[in-house]
Every structure is written in structure tokens, then in C-alpha cells.
N, C-alpha and C positions, 0 to 999 in steps of 0.2 A: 458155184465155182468161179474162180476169177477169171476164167478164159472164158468163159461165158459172156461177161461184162465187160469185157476188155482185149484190146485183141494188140500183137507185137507190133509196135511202131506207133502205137497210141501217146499223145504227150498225158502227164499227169502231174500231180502235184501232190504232195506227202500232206498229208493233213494231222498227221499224229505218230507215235511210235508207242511201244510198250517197255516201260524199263525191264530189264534183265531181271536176272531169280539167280543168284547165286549164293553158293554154302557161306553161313561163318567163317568171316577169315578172307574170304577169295578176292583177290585185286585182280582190279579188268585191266592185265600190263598190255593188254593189245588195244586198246583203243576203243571196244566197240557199243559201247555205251555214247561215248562223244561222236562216233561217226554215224549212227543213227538220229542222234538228236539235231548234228546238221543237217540230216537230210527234211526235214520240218520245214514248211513252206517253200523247199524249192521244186522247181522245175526237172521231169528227168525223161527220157521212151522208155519205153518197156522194151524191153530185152529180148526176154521168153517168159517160161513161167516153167516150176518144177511139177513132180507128179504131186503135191498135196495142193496146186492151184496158188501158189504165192508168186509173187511179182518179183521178176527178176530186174534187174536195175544196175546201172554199173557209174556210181556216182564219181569216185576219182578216176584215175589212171592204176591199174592192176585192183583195180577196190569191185568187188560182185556183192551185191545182197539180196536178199528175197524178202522181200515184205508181204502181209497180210494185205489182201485188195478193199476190208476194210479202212485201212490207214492211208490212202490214196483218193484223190479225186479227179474225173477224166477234164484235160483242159480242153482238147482237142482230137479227136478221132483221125487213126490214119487212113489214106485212100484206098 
């Protein structure tokens, strides 16, 4: 589990995302295919983390995501 490996206030860096699974047809009119893919080598803290153990992250202004702790790697440990 990610909270295991990682703890909130830790710096990290996205190392990868997984593209989306959507039906025939379906346009991503919100965005969120390109705002995980920015988040791909940058820098971010961890947040919190939800109950399946994913990494919460708050990359814009009003923007939350949870990522896999797979897709992350720790830059720096908080105190």
C-alpha cells in the first residue's frame, strides 16, 4: 500500500500515468487525459492518500488527483 512507502508531505515526481479506457464514442470534454499527462516528470507533495492507497496530489489550483504509487517516485522524504 502507498501509505506504507510514502508518507504526506513527501516530495515526489510522476514517473508515468495510464491512459484512460473509455467506451466507443466517448470525448474526454474535461480535460483529463491532458492533465495527467502533464503531470509526467514534474514535481508535486502528497496530499493524503484515499482508502484504496492512491496518491493524492493537487497539481493546479482547484485541480485533486489520485494517482497509483506505482506511477511516482519519492524525491525527497518529509521530516
Amino acid at each position: 500500500m502507498a501509505s506504507e512507502q510514502f508518507k504526506v508531505g513527501d516530495k515526489i515526481r510522476v514517473i508515468g500515468y495510464r491512459p484512460g479506457k473509455y467506451p466507443p464514442g466517448y470525448v474526454d470534454d474535461m480535460g483529463t487525459e491532458e492533465l495527467f499527462k502533464s503531470l509526467v516528470g514534474r514535481r508535486y507533495t502528497i496530499r493524503g492518500f484515499d482508502d484504496f492507497g492512491h496518491i493524492e496530489l493537487h497539481p493546479k489550483r482547484n485541480h485533486v488527483v489520485w494517482i497509483e504509487a506505482d506511477l511516482v517516485k519519492l524525491v525527497s522524504a518529509s521530516r
